[in-house]
C-alpha positions in Angstrom: 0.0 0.0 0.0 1.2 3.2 -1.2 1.7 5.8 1.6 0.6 9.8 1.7 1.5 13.0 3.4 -1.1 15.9 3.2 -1.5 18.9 5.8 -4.5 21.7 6.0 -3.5 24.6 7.6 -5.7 28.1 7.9 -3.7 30.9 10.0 -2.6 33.7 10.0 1.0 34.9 9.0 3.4 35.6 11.5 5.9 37.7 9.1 5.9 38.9 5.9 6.5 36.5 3.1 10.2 36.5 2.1 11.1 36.2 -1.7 14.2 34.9 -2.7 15.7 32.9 -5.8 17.7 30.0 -6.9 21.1 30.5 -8.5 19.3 29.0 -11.5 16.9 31.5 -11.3 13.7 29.3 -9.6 11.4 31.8 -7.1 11.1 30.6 -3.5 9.3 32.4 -1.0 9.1 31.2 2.9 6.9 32.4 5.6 5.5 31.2 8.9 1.6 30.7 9.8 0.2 30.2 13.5 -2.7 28.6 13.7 -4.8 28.6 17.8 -6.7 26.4 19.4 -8.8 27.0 22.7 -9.2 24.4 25.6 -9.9 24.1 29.1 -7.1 22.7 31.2 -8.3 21.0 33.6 -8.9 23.7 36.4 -11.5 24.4 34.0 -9.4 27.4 33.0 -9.3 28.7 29.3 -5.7 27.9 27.7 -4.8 29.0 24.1 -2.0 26.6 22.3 -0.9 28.0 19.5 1.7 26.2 16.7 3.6 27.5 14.2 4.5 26.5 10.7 7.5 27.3 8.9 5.9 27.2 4.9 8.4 26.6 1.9 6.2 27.7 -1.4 8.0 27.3 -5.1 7.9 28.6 -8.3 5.0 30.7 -9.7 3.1 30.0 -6.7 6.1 31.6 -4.7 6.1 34.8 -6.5 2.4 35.1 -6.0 2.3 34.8 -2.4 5.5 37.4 -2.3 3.3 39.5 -3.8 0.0 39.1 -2.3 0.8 38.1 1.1 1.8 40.2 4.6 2.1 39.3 8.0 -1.3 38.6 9.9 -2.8 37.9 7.0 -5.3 34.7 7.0 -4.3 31.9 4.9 -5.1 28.5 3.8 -2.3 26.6 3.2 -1.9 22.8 1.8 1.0 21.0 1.1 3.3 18.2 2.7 4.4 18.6 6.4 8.2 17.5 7.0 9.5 17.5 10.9 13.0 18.8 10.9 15.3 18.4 13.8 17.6 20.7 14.8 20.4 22.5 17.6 19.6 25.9 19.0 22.4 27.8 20.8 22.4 26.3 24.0 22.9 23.0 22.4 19.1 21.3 23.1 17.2 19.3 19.8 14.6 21.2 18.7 11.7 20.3 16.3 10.3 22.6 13.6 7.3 21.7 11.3 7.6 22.8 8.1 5.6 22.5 5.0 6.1 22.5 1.5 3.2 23.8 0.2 1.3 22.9 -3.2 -1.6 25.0 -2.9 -2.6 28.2 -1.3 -5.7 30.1 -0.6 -5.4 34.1 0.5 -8.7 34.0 2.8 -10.2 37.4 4.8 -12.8 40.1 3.3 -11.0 42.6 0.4 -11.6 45.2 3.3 -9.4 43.6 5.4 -6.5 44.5 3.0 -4.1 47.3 4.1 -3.6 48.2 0.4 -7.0 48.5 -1.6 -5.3 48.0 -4.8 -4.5 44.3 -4.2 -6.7 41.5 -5.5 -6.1 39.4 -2.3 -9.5 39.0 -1.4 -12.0 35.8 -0.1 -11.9 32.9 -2.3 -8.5 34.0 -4.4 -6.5 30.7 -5.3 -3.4 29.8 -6.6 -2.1 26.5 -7.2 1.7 25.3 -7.5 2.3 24.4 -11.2 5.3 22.1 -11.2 6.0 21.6 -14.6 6.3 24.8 -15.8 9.0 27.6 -14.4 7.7 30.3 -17.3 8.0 33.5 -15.8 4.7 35.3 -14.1 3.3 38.1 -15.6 -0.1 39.8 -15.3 -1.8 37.7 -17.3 -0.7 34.5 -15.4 -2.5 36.1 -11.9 -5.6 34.1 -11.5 -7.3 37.1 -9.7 
């Protein structure tokens, strides 16, 4: 039996995105999203846990969510999850969760958008061609 790897995530950013590119020219852009859950503990007192993702987007996808995204921004994110281990300063492993995503999803009302003139709004999609590295131009925006 074949086996899979698929997250959902829909957060909010905790930076803004950063654009960067291969030597060879291919558009990565990284950001994090925190996502928040609500629970009693078991004083019956109201505890928020929040976890953050460390998201890896390529391509033309990349440049679009460059463009498009900013931190606290709500965002639906899919993609594959990958647990990386690692040393901080002090020595101790840490764990970081990082995603690489496949698709994206810019979520929140147009209003919400700090600059009017961006077509962010509800229900805008882009997906992660990985066939093609053509560049992006205006044409190739899907909103």
């Amino acid at each position: 039996m074949a086996s899979f790897n698929k997250i959902t995530i829909v957060g909010y950013l905790g930076r803004d995105p950063e654009l960067r590119y291969t030597p060879d020219g291919t558009p990565v852009c990284d950001f994090s999203v925190a996502t928040t859950e609500r629970r009693k503990d078991r004083s019956g007192e109201q505890q928020e846990i929040t976890t953050w993702f460390r998201v890896t987007v390529w391509r033309k996808l990349a440049e679009i969510a460059g463009q498009y995204l900013a931190k606290g921004k709500q965002v639906y994110v899919e993609g594959r999850l990958i647990q990386r281990e690692y040393q901080d300063r002090d020595g101790h492993t840490k764990y970081s969760l990082e995603v690489t995503a496949s698709e994206i999803q810019f979520l929140g009302a147009r209003g919400d958008d700090p600059q009017p003139s961006r077509a962010a709004g509800a229900g805008a999609q882009a997906r992660q061609e990985t066939e093609s590295a053509a560049p992006v131009t205006e044409d190739d925006i899907p909103f």
